[in-house]
N, C-alpha and C positions, 0 to 999 in steps of 0.2 A: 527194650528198656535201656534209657542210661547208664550206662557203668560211672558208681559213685564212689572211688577206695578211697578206705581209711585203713591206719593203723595206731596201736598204742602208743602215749607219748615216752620216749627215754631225753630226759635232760633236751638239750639244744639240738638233738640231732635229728629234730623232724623236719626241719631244713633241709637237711640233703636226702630222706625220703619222701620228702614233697617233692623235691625236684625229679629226682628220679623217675619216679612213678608214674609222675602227670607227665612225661618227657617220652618215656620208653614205651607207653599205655597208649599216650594221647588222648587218655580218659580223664576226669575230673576226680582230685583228689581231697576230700573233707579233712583239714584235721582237727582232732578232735579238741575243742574248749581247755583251757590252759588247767593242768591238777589241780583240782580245789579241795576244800572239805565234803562240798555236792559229790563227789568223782568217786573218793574213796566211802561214802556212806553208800551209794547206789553198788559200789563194788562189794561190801561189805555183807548188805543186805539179801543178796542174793549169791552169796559165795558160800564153800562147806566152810564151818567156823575155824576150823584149825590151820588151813592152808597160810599158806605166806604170803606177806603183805605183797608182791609184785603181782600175783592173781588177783587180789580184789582190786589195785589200782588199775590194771588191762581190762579188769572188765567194766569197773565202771568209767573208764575210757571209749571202749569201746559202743556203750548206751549210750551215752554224749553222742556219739559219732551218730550214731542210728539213727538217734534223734535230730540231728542236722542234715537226714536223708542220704547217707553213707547204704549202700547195699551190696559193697563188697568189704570183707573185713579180713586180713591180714594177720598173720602171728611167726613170727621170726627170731624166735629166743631160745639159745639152747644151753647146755654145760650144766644143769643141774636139773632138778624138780622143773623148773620153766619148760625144757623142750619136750613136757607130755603137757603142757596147759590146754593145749590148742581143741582136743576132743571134748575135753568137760568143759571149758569156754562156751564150745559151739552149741554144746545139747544145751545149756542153759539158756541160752538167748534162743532159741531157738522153739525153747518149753514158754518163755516168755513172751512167745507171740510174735517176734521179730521174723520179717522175710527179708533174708540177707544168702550171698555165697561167702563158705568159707574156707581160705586159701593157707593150707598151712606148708610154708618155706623149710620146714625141718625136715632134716634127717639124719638117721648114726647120729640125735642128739645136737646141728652142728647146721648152722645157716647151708643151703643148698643150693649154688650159684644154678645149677640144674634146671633145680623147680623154679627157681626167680625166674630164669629165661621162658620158660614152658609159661608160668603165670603171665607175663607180657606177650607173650604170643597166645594165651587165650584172650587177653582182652583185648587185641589190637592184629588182629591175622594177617595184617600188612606190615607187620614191623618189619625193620630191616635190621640182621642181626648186626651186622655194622657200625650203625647207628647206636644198636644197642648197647655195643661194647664201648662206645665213645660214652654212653651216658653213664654206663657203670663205673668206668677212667675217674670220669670229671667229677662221680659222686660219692669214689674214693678217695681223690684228693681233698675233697672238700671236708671230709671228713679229717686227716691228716692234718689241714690249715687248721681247721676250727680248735681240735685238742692243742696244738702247738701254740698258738694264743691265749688260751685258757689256761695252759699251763705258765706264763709268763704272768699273767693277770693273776693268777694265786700267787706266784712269789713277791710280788710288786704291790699288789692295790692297797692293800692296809696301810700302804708308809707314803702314797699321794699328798703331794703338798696340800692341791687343790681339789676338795672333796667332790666324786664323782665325774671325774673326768674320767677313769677307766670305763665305767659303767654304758658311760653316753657312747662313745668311741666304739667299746665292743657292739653295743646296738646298732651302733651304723655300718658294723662292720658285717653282720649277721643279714641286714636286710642289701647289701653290695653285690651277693654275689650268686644270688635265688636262682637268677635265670641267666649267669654265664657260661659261656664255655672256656677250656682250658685254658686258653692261653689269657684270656681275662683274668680269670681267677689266679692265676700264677700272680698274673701282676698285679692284684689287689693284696694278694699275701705278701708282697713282698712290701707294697705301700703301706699298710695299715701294719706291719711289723715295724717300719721305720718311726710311726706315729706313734706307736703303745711307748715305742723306747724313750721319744722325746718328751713323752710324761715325766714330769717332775718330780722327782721322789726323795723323800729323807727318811732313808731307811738307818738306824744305829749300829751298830757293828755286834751290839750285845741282843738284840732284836731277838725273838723267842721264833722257834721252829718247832712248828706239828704236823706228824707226819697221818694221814687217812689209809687206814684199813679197812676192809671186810666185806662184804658182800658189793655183788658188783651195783645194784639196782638202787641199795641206799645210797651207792656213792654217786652214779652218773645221774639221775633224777632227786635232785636236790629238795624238790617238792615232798619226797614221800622222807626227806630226813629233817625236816624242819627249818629249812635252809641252812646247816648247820654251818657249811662250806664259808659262806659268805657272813654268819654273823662271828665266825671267827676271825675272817680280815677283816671286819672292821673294827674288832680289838685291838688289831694293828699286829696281827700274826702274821706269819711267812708260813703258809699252807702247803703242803707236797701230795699231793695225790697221784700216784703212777696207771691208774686204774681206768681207763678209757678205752674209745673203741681203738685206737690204734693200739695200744696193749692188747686186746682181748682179740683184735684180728690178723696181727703181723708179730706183736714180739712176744707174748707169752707162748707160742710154742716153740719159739728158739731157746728160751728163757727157765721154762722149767723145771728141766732136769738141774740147771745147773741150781738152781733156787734151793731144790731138793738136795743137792749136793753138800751147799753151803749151809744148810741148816740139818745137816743130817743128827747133829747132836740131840736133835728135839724130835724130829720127823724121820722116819724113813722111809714113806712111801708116800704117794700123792693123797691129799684128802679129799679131794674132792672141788669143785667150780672153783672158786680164788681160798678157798685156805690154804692152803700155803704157800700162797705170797704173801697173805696177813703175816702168816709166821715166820719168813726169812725178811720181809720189809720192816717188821718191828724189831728184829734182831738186829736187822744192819742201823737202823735208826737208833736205837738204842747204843750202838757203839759209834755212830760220826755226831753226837753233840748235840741232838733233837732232844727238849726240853717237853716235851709229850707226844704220847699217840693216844687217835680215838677211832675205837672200833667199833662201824655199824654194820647193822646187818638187821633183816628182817624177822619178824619175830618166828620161832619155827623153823630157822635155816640150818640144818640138822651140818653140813662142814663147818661151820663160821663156830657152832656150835662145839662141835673138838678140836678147833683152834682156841679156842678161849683158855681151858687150862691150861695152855701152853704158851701161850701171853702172860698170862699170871707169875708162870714160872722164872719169864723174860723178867719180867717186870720187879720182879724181886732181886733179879740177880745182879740187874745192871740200876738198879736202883731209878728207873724210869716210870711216873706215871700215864699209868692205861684208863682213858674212862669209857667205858663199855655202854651204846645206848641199841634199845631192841626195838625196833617197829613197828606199830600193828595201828591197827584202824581207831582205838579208843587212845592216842597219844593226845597229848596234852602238851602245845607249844611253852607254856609257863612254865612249865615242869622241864623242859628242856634246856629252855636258856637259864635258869635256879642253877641246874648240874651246869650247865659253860660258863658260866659266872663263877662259881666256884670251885672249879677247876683251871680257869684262868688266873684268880687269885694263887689258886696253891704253886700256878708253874710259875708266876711272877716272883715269889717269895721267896722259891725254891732257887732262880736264876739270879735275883740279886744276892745268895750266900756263896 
């Protein structure tokens, strides 16, 4: 039988595990149908009801995928409640009728380069580890580009003279670099960095700054937060999000302690997946000029959850608005831009006094 892998969607970065996979495998890789409403009700529907919104969007990701003839499925999320999903994942599709392998990447909690190697050596017995370590190079740099542009396009797009030109550019820059290798892709990063900058922009000097906390899943898969990233630049915000894979796979363990260090007045010990970054990022935000923070997080996320009163406490002290938004499968897009609207309003009012 054909080997068919899929895996769950996180934000843009199914680009460099499509490349990856279908590169290292040499197998055909499905990815699965863009988040929709469909995604998170099939995830919903067959998920235990309390669970966190990041389970029912995997799993109703992963049905899309089935349904598109995917029969190996994938799960590679760890640092919280995510790196057990993978066995109640599997019994339920599994109860559900589906004939699928499934490969889970975890372990100690923490992506397993290990098992990734071992998993491309079961689907592909000829792999050349060699090769494989080129693909892994090439699909952690591309990883490295993609956030380093993203993060330029949150502080930039809102103040575009000429509406949507970030938008078009970033897409062309997304579909440039699918199937290069290294030294390509170096030199498309450095191209398409040269282009983002020649964008035209009139940003004001009093321009409002909001800084993004709290859970990692609302923040990197903007689908399961209501876009929220993006209808704030196009308020014409200067967005900060420090929360991405290159965070979560190279500097948050250098970063830590000291995180924990500098917020020790609130925190003394680690809470748990990203809280407390929430809580030294809203701290430091709070004290360089940032005219709001917004904390998401999934509904159910038991750290993000005892980072909150301690946001509050922030929040009072330095006199900064926090708007807190929770997750779950019965969200209501109207109801969320009602809250961005008028929490836009209040930091505008707030900034011209």
């Amino acid at each position: 039988m054909t080997k068919k892998i899929s895996f769950p969607h996180l934000g843009y970065y199914y680009i460099v595990l499509e490349y990856f996979f279908s590169k290292a495998t040499k197998c055909e890789v499905i990815v699965p149908p863009n988040t929709t409403k469909r995604t998170i009700a099939l995830g919903a529907k067959y998920s235990p009801d309390f669970v966190c919104v990041p389970f029912k969007y995997n799993l109703g990701n992963y049905i899309e995928a089935l349904e598109k003839g995917a029969n190996v499925l994938i799960q590679a999320g760890g640092g919280c409640r995510y790196g057990y999903y993978a066995e109640l994942e599997e019994k339920i599709l599994k109860d559900l009728g589906y004939d699928f392998e499934f490969y889970n990447l975890i372990s100690d909690n923490h992506v397993s380069l290990i098992k990734g190697y071992k998993f491309c050596k079961k689907m592909n017995r000829k792999i050349n580890p060699f090769k494989c370590f080129y693909y892994f190079i090439n699909a952690f740099l591309m990883v490295i580009f993609l956030d380093k542009i993203e993060r330029y396009i949150r502080l930039n797009m809102g103040f575009e003279v000429h509406k949507g030109e970030f938008e078009k550019l970033e897409q062309e820059y997304f579909d440039s670099f699918k199937n290069n290798g290294i030294i390509k892709n170096i030199c498309l990063y450095k191209e398409y960095k040269k282009k983002f900058k020649n964008i035209e922009i009139n940003k004001d000097i009093n321009h409002l700054k909001v800084m993004l906390v709290g859970e990692l899943y609302s923040l990197i898969d903007t689908n399961s937060s209501c876009h929220i990233e993006r209808k704030l630049i196009k308020m014409g915000i200067e967005v900060h999000r420090d929360t991405d894979l290159t965070y979560l796979m190279i500097t948050k363990r250098f970063k830590l302690r000291r995180m924990i260090k500098r917020g020790k007045k609130y925190i003394k010990y680690h809470l748990g997946a990203d809280a407390s970054g929430s809580v030294v990022k809203s701290l430091e935000s709070s004290k360089n000029g940032f005219d709001g923070i917004l904390h998401l997080k999934s509904f159910g996320c038991t750290p993000e959850i005892s980072a909150m009163s301690i946001l509050s406490k922030i929040s009072q002290k330095y006199g900064i608005p926090i708007l807190y938004f929770s997750f779950d499968a019965e969200d209501n897009e109207v109801c969320v831009d009602t809250r961005l609207e008028a929490f836009y309003d209040m930091i505008k009012r707030k900034g011209r006094k």
